[in-house]
The first five atom37 places (N, CA, C, CB, O) and aatype in JSON, in Angstrom:
{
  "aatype": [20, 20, 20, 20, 20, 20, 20, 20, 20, 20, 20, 20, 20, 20, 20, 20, 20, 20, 20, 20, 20, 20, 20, 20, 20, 20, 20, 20, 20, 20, 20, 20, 20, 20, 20, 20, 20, 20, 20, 20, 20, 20, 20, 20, 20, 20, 20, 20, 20, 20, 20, 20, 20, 20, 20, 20, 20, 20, 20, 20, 20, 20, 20, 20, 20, 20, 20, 20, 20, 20, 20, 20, 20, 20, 20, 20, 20, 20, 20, 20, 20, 20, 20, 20, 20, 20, 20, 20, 20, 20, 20, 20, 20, 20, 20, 20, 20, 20, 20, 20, 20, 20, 20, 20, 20, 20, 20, 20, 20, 20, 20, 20, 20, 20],
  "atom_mask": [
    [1, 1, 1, 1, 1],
    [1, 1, 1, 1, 1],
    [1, 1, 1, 1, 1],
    [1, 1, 1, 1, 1],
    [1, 1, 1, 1, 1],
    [1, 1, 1, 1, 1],
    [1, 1, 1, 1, 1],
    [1, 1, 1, 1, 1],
    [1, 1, 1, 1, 1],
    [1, 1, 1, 1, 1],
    [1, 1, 1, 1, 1],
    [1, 1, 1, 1, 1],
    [1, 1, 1, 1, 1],
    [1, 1, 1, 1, 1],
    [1, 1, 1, 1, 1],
    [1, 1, 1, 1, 1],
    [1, 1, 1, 1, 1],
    [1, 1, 1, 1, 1],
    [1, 1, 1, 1, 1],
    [1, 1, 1, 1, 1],
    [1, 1, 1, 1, 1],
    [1, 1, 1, 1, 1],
    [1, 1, 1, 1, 1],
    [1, 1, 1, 1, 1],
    [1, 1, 1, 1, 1],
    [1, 1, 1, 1, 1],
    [1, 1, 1, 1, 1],
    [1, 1, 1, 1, 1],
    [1, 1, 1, 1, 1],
    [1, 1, 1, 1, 1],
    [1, 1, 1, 1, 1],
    [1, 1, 1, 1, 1],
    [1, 1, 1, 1, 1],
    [1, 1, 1, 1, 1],
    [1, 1, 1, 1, 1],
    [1, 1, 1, 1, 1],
    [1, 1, 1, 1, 1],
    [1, 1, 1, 1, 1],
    [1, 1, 1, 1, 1],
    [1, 1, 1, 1, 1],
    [1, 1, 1, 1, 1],
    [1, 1, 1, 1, 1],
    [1, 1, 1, 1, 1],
    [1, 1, 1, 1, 1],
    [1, 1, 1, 1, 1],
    [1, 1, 1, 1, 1],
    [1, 1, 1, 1, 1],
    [1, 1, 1, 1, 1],
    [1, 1, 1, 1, 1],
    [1, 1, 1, 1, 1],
    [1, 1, 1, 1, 1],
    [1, 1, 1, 1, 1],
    [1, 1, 1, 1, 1],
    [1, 1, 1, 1, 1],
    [1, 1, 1, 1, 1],
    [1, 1, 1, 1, 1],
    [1, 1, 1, 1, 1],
    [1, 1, 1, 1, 1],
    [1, 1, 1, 1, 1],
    [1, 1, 1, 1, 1],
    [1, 1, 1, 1, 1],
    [1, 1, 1, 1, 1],
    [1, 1, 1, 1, 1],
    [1, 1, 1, 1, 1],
    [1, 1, 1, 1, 1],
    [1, 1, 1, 1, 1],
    [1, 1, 1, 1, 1],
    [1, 1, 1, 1, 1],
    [1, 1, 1, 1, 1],
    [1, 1, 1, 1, 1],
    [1, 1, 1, 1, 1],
    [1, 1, 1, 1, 1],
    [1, 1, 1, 1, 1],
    [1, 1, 1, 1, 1],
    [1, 1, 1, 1, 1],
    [1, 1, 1, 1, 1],
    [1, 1, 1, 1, 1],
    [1, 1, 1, 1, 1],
    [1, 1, 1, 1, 1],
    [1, 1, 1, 1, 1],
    [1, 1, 1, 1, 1],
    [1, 1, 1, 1, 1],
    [1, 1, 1, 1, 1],
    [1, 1, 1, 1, 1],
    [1, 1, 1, 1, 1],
    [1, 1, 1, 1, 1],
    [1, 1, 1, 1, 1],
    [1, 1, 1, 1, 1],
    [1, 1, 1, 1, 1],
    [1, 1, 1, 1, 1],
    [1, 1, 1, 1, 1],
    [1, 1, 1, 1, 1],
    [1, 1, 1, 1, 1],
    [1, 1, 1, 1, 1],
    [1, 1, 1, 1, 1],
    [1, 1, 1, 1, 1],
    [1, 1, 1, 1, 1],
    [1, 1, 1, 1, 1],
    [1, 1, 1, 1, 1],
    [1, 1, 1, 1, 1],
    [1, 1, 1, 1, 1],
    [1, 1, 1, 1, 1],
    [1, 1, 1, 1, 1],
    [1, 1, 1, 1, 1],
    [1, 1, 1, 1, 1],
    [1, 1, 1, 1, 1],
    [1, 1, 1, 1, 1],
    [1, 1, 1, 1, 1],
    [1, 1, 1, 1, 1],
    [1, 1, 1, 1, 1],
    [1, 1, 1, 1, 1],
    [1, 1, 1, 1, 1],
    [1, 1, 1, 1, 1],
    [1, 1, 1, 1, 1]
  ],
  "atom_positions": [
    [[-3.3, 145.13, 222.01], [-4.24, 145.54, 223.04], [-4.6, 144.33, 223.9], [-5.52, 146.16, 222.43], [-4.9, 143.32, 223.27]],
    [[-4.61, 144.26, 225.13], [-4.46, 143.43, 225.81], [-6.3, 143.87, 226.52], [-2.86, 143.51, 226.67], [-6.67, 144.97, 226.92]],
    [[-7.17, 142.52, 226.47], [-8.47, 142.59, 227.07], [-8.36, 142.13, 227.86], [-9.47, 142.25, 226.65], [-7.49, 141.26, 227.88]],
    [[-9.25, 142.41, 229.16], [-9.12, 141.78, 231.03], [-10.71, 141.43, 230.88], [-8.64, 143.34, 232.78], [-11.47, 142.33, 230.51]],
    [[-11.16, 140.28, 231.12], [-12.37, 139.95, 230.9], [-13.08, 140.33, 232.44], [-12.42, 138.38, 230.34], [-12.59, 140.0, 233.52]],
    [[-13.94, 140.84, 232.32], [-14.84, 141.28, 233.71], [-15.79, 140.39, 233.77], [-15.57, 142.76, 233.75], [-16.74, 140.91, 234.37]],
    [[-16.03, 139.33, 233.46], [-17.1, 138.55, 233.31], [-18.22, 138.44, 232.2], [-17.61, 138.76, 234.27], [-18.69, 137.39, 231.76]],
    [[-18.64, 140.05, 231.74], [-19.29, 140.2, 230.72], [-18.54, 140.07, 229.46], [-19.88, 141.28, 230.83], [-17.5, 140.68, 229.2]],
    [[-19.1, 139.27, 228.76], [-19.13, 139.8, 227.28], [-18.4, 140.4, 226.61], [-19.84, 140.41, 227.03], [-17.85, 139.52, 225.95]],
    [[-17.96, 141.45, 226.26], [-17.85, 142.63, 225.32], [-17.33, 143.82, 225.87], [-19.11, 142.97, 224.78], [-17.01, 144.86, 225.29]],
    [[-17.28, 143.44, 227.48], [-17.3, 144.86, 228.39], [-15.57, 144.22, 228.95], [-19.05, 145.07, 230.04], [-15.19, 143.07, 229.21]],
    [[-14.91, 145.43, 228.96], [-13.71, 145.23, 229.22], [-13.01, 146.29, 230.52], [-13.09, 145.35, 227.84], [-13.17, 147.51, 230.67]],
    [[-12.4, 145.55, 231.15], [-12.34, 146.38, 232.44], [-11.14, 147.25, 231.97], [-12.08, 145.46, 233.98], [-10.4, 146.75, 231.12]],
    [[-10.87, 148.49, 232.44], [-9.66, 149.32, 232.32], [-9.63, 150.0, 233.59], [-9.66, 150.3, 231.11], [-10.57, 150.27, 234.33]],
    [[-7.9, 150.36, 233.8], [-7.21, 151.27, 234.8], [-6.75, 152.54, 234.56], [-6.2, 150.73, 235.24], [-6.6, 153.2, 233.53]],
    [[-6.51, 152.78, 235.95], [-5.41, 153.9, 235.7], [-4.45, 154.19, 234.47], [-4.53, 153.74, 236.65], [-4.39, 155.05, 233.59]],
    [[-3.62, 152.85, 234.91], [-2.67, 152.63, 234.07], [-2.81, 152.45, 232.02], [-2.23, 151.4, 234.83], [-1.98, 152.59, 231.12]],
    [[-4.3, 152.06, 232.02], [-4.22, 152.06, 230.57], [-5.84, 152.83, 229.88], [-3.95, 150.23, 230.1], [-6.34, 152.38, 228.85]],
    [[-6.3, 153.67, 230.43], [-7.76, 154.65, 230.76], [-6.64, 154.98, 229.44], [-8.37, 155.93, 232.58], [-6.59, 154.22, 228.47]],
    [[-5.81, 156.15, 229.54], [-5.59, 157.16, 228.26], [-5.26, 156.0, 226.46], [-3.71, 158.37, 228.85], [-5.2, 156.31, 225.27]],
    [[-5.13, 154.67, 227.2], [-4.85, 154.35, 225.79], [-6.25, 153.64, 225.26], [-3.46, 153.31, 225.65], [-6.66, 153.71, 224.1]],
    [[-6.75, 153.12, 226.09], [-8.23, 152.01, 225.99], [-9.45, 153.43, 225.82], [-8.61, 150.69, 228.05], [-10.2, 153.31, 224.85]],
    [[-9.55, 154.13, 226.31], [-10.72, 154.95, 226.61], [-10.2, 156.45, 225.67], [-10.95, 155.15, 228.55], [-10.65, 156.6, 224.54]],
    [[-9.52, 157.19, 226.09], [-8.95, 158.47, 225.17], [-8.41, 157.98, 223.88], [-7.69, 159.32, 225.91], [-8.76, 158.65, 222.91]],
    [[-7.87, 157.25, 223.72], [-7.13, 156.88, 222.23], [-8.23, 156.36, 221.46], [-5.84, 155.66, 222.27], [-8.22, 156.41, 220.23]],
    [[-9.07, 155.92, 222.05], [-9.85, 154.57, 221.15], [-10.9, 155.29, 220.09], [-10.94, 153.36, 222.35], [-11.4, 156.36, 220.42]],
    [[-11.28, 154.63, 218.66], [-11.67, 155.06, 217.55], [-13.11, 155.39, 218.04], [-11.45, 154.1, 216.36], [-13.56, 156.5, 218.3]],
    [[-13.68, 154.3, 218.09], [-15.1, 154.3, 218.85], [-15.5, 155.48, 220.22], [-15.17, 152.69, 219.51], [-14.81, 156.03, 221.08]],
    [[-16.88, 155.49, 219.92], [-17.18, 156.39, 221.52], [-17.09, 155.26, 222.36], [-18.89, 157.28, 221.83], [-17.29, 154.08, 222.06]],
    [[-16.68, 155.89, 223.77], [-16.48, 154.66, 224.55], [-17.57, 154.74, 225.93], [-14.76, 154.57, 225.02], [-17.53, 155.81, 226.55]],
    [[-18.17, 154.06, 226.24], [-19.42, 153.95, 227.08], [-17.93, 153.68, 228.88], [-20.95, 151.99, 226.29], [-17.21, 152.69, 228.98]],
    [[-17.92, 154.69, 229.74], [-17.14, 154.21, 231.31], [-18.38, 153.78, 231.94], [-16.25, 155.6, 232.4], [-19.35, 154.53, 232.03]],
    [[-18.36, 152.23, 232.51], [-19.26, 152.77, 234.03], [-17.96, 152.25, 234.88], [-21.2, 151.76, 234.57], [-17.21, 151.27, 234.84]],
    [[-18.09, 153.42, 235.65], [-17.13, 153.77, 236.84], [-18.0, 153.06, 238.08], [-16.86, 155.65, 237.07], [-19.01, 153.64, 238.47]],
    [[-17.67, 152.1, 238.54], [-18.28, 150.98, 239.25], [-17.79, 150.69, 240.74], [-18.04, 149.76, 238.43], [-16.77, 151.24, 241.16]],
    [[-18.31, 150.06, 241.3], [-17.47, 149.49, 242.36], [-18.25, 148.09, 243.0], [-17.21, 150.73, 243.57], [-19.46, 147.83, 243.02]],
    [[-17.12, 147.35, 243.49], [-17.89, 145.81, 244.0], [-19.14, 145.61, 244.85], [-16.95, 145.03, 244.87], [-20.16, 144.92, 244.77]],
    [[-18.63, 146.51, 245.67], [-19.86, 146.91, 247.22], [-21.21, 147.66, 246.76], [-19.06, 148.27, 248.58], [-21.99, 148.03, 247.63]],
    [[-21.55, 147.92, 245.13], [-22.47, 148.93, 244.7], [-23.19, 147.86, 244.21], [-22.05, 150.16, 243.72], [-22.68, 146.97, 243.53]],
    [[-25.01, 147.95, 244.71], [-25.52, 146.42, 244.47], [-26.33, 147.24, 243.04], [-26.76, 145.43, 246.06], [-26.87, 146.4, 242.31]],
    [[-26.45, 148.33, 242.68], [-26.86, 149.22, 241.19], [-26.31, 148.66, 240.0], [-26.28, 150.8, 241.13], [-26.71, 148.18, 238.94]],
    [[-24.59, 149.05, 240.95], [-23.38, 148.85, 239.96], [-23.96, 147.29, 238.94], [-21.6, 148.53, 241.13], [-24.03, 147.08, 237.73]],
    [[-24.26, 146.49, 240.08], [-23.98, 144.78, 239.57], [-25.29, 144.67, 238.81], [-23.85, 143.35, 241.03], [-25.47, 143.67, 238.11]],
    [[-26.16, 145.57, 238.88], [-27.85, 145.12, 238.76], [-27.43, 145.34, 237.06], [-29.51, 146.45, 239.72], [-28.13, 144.7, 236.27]],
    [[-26.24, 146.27, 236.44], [-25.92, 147.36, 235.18], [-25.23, 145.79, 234.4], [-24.46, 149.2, 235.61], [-25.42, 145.56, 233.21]],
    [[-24.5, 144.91, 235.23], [-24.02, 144.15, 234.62], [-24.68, 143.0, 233.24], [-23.59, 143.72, 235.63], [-24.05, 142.32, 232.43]],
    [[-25.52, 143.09, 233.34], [-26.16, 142.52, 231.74], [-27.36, 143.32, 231.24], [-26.78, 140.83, 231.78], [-28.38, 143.05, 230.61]],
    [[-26.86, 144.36, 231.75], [-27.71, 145.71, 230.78], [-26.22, 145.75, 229.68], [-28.15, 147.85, 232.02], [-26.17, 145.31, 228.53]],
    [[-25.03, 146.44, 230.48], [-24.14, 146.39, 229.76], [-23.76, 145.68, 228.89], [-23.57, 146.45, 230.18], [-23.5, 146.23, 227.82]],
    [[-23.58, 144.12, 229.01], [-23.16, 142.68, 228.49], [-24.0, 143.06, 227.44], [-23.47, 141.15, 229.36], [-23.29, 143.36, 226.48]],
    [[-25.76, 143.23, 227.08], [-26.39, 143.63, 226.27], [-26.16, 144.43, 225.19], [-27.0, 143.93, 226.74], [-26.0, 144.1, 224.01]],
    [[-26.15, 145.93, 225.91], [-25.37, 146.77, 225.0], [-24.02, 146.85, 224.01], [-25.2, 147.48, 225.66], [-23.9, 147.4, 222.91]],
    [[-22.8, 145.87, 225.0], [-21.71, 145.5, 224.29], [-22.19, 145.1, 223.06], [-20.93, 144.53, 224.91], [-22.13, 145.94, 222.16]],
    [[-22.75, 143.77, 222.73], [-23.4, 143.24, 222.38], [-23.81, 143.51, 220.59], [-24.17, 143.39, 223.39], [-23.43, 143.16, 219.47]],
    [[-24.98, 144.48, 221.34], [-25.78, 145.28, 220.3], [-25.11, 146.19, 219.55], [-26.81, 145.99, 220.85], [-25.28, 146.46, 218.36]],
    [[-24.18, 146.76, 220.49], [-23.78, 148.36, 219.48], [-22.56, 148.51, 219.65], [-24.45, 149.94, 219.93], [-21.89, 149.54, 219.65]],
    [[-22.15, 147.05, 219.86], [-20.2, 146.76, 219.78], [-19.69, 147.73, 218.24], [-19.68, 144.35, 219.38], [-18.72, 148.48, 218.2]],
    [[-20.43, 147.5, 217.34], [-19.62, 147.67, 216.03], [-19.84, 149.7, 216.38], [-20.64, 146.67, 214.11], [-18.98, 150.3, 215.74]],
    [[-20.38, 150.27, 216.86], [-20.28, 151.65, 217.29], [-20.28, 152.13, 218.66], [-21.2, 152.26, 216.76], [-20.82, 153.17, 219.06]],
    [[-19.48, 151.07, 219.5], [-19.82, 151.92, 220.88], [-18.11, 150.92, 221.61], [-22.11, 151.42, 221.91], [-18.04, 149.71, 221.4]],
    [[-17.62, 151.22, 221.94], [-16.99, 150.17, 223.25], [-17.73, 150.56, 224.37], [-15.23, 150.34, 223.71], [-18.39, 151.59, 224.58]],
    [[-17.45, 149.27, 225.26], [-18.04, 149.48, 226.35], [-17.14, 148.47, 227.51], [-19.64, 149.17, 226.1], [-16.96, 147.25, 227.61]],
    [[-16.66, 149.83, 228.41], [-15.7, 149.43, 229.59], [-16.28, 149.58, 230.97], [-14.41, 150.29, 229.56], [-17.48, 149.81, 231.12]],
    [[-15.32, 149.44, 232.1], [-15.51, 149.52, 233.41], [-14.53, 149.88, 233.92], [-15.9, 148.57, 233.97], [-13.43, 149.54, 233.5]],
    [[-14.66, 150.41, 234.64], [-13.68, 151.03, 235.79], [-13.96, 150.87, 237.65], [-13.74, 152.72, 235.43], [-14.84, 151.52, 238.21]],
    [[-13.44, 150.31, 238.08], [-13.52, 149.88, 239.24], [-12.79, 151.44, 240.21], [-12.67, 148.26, 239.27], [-11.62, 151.79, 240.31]],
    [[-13.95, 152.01, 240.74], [-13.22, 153.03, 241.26], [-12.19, 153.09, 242.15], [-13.86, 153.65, 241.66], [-11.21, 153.83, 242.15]],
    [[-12.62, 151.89, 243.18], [-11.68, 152.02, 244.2], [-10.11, 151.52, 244.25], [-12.28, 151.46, 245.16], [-9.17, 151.79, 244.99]],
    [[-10.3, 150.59, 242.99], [-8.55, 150.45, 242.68], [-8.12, 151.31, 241.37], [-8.04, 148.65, 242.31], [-7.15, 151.06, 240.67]],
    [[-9.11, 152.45, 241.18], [-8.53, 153.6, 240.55], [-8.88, 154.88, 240.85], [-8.69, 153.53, 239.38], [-9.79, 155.49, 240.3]],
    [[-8.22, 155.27, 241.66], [-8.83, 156.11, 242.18], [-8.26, 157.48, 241.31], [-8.64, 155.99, 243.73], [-9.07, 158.37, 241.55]],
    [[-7.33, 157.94, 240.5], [-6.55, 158.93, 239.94], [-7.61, 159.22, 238.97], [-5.06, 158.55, 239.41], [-8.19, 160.3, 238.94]],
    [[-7.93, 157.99, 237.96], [-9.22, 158.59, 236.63], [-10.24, 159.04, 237.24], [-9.96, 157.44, 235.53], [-10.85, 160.06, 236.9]],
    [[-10.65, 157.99, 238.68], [-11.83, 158.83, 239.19], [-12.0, 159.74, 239.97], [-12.51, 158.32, 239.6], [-13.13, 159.86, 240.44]],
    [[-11.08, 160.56, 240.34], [-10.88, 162.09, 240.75], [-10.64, 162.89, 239.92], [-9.98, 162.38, 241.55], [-11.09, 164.01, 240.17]],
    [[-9.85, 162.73, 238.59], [-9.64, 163.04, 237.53], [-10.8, 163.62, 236.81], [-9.12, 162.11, 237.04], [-10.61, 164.61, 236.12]],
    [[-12.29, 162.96, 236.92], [-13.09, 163.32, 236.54], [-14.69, 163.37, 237.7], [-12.93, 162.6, 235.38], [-15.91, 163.49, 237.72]],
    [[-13.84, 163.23, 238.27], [-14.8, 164.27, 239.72], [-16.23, 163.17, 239.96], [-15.65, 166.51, 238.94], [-17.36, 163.53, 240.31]],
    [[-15.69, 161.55, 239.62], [-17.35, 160.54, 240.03], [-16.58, 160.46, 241.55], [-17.84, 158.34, 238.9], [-15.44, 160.33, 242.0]],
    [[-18.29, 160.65, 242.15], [-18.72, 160.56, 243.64], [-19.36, 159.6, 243.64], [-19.46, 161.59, 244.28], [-19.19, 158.75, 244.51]],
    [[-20.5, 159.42, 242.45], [-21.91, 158.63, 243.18], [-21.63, 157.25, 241.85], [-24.06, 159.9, 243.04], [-21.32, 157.44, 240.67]],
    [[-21.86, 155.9, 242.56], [-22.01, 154.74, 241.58], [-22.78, 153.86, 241.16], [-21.47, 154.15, 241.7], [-22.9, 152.89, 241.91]],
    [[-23.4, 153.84, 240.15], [-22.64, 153.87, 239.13], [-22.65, 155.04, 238.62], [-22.9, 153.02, 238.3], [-23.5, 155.77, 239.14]],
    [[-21.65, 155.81, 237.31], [-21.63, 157.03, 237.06], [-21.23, 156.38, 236.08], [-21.05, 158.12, 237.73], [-20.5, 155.4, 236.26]],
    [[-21.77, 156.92, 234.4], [-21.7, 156.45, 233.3], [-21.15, 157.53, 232.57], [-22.85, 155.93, 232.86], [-21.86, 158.54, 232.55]],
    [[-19.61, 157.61, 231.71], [-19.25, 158.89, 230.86], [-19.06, 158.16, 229.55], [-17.81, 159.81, 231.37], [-18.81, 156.96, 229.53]],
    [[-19.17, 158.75, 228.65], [-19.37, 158.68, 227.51], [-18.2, 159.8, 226.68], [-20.9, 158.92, 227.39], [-18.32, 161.02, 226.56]],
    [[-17.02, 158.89, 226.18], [-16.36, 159.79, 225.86], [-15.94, 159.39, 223.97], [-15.14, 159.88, 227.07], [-16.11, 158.36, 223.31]],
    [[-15.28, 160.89, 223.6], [-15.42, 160.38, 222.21], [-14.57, 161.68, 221.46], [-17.24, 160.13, 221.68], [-14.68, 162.9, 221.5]],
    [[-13.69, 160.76, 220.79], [-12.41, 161.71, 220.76], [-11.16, 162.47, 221.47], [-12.77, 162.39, 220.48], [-10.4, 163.42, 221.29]],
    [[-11.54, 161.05, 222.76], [-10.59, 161.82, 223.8], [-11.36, 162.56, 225.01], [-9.74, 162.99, 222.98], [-11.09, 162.38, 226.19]],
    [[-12.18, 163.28, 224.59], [-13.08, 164.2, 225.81], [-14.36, 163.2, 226.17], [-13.79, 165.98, 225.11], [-14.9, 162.29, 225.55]],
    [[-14.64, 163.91, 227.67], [-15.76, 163.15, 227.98], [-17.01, 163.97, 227.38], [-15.83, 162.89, 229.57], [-16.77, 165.18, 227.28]],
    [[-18.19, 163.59, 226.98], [-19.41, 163.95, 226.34], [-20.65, 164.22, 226.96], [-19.65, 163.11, 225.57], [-21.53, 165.03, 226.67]],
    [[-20.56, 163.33, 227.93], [-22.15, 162.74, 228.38], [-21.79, 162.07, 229.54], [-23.01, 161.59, 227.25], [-20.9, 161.21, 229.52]],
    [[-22.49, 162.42, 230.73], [-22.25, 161.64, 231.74], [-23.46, 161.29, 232.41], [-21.38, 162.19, 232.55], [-24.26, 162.22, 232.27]],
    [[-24.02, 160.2, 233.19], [-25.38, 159.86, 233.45], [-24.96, 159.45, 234.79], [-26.16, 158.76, 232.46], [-23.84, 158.95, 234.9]],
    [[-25.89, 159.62, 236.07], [-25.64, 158.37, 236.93], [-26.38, 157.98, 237.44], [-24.92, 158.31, 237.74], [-27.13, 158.8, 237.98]],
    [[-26.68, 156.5, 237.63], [-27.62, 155.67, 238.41], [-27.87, 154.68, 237.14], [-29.08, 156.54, 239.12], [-27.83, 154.92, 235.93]],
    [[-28.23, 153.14, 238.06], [-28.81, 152.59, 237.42], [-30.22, 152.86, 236.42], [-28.78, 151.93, 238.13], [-31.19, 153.52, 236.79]],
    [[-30.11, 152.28, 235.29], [-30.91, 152.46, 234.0], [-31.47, 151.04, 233.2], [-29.92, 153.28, 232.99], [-30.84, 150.06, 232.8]],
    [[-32.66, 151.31, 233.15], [-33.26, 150.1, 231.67], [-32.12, 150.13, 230.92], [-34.77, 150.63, 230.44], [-31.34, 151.05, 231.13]],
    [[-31.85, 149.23, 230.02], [-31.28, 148.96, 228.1], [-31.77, 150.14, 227.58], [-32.09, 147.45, 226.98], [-31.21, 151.17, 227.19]],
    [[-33.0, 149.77, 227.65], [-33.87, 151.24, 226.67], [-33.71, 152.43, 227.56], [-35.89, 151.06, 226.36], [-33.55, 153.34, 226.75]],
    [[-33.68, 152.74, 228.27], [-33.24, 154.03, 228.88], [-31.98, 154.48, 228.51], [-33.23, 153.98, 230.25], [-31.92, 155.53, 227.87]],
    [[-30.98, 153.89, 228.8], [-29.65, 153.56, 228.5], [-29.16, 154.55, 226.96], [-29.63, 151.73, 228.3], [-28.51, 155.58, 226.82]],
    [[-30.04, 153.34, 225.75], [-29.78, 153.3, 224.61], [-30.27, 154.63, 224.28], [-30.26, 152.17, 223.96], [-29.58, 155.27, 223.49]],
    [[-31.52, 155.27, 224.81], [-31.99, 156.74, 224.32], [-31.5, 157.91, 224.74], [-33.21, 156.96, 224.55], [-31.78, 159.03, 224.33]],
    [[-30.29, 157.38, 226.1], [-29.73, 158.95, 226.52], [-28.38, 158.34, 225.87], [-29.7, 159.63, 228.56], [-27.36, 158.93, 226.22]],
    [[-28.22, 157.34, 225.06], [-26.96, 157.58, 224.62], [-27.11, 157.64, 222.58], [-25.9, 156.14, 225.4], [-26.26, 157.37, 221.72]],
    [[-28.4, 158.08, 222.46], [-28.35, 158.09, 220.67], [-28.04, 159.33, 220.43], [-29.78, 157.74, 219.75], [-27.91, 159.2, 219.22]],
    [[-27.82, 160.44, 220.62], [-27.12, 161.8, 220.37], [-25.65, 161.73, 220.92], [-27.93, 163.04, 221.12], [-25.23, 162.82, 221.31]],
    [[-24.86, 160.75, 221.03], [-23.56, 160.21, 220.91], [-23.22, 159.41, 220.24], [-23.16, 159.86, 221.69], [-21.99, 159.51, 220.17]],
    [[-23.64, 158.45, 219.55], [-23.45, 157.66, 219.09], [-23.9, 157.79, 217.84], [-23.71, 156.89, 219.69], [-23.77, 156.86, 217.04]]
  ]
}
């Protein structure tokens, strides 16, 4: 498995090209924020996330997806607005949230997944 460091931590960026093996294949539930550079929300999420990696690495992955140089996963699953957070687990998506969020906000719409 090959990791692309996004700057954070724990948080690992994925594509098009490897979404079905990093995100659908993977053992863990996997936390998407479907992101983009120009989204000043998106960046505000960046050490909320780093955090979360962090904390609940041993039960959660936690990736990124850059929409605009993927655009196939993110039509695929119909994100418009960014950030847009899915939560998938076993392959299917679970839970989807969007907009920037507290840690603790975060962590309480994601404990009935995890």
């Amino acid at each position: 498995m090959v990791t692309r460091a996004t700057g954070l931590t724990g948080v690992t960026d994925v594509t098009d090209a490897d979404f079905d093996v990093e995100v659908l294949g993977a053992e863990l539930p996997v936390l998407v924020e479907f992101t983009a550079d120009w989204c000043p929300p998106c960046r505000q999420m960046g050490p909320v996330l780093k955090a979360l990696a962090a904390e609940e690495g041993d039960r959660l992955k936690v990736v990124q997806l850059d929409v605009d140089a993927n655009p196939t996963t993110t039509n695929a699953y119909k994100v418009l607005s960014m950030p847009t957070f899915m939560v998938f687990r076993g392959g299917e998506p679970v839970k989807a949230m969007v907009g920037a969020r507290a840690k603790r906000k975060l962590l309480e719409e994601l404990a009935d997944v995890l």
